[in-house]
C-alpha positions in Angstrom: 0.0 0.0 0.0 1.3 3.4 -0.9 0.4 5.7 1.7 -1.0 3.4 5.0 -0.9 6.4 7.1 -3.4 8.3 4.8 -5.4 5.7 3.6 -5.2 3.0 6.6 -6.9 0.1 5.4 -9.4 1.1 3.3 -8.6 1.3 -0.8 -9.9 4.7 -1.7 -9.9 8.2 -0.3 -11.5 11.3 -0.5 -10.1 14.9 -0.4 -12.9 17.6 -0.9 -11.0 20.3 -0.4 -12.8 23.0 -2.9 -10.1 24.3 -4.9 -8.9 20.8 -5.8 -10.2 21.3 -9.2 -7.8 24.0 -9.9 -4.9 20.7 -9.4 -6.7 18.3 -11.5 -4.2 18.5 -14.1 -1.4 17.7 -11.5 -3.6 14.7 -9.8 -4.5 12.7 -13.0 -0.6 13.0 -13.6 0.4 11.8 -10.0 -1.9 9.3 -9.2 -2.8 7.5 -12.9 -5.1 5.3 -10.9 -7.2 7.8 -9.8 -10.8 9.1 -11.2 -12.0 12.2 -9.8 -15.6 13.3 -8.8 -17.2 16.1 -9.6 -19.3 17.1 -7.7 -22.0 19.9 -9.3 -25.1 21.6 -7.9 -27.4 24.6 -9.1 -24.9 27.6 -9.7 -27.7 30.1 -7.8 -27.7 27.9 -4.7 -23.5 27.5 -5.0 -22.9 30.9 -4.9 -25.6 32.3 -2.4 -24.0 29.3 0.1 -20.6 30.6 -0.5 -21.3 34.6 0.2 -23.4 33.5 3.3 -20.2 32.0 4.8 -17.2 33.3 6.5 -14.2 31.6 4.8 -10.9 32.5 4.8 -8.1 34.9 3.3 -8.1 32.7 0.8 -11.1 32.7 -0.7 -11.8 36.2 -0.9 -13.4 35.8 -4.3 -16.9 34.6 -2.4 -17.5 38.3 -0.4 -18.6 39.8 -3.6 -21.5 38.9 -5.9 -19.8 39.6 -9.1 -16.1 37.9 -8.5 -18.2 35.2 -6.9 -19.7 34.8 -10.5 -16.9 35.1 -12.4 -15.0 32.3 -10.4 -17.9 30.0 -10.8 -18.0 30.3 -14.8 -14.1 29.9 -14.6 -14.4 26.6 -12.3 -17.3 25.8 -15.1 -14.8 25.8 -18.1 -11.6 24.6 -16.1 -13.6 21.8 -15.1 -14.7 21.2 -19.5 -11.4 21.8 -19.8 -10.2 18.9 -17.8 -13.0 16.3 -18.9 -11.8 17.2 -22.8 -8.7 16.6 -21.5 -8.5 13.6 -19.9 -11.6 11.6 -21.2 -13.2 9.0 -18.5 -11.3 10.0 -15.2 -13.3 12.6 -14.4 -17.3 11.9 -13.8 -19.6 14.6 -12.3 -22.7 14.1 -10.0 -25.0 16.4 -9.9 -26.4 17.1 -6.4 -29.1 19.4 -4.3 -29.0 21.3 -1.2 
């Protein structure tokens, strides 16, 4: 087993940090057995969750309406992006609140 320490004994893992789709690029390369999920829900309900919360410094994108939109149509073609790119690792769900 690779990484016992992260994975213990189980065979998969999640990591659902947010941003990961910004790395997908880097973790199809790394790990070449993995598939990623992505998970998608209504763009209006997305972005009204994110400016109701308090996140950090590093998300300062989600205090304003309008960068809140942009960065959701950017994560929207990053993520076509990837799926051209790498055909049948990545497989979205679509989900509700």
């Amino acid at each position: 087993m690779a990484w016992p320490w992260r994975l213990g004994p189980q065979r998969f893992f999640s990591d659902k940090l947010p941003s990961n789709f910004l790395n997908v690029g880097f973790i199809v390369h790394a790990l070449p057995q993995a598939r990623i999920l992505h998970m998608v829900r209504d763009p209006v309900e997305t972005c009204f969750s994110n400016l109701r919360e308090l996140f950090s410094e590093a998300n300062a994108y989600s205090y304003d309406p309008l960068e809140l939109a942009d960065y959701h149509r950017m994560h929207d073609g990053l993520m076509r992006h990837w799926k051209a790119r790498h055909p049948g690792r990545i497989r979205k769900s679509t989900t509700s609140a």
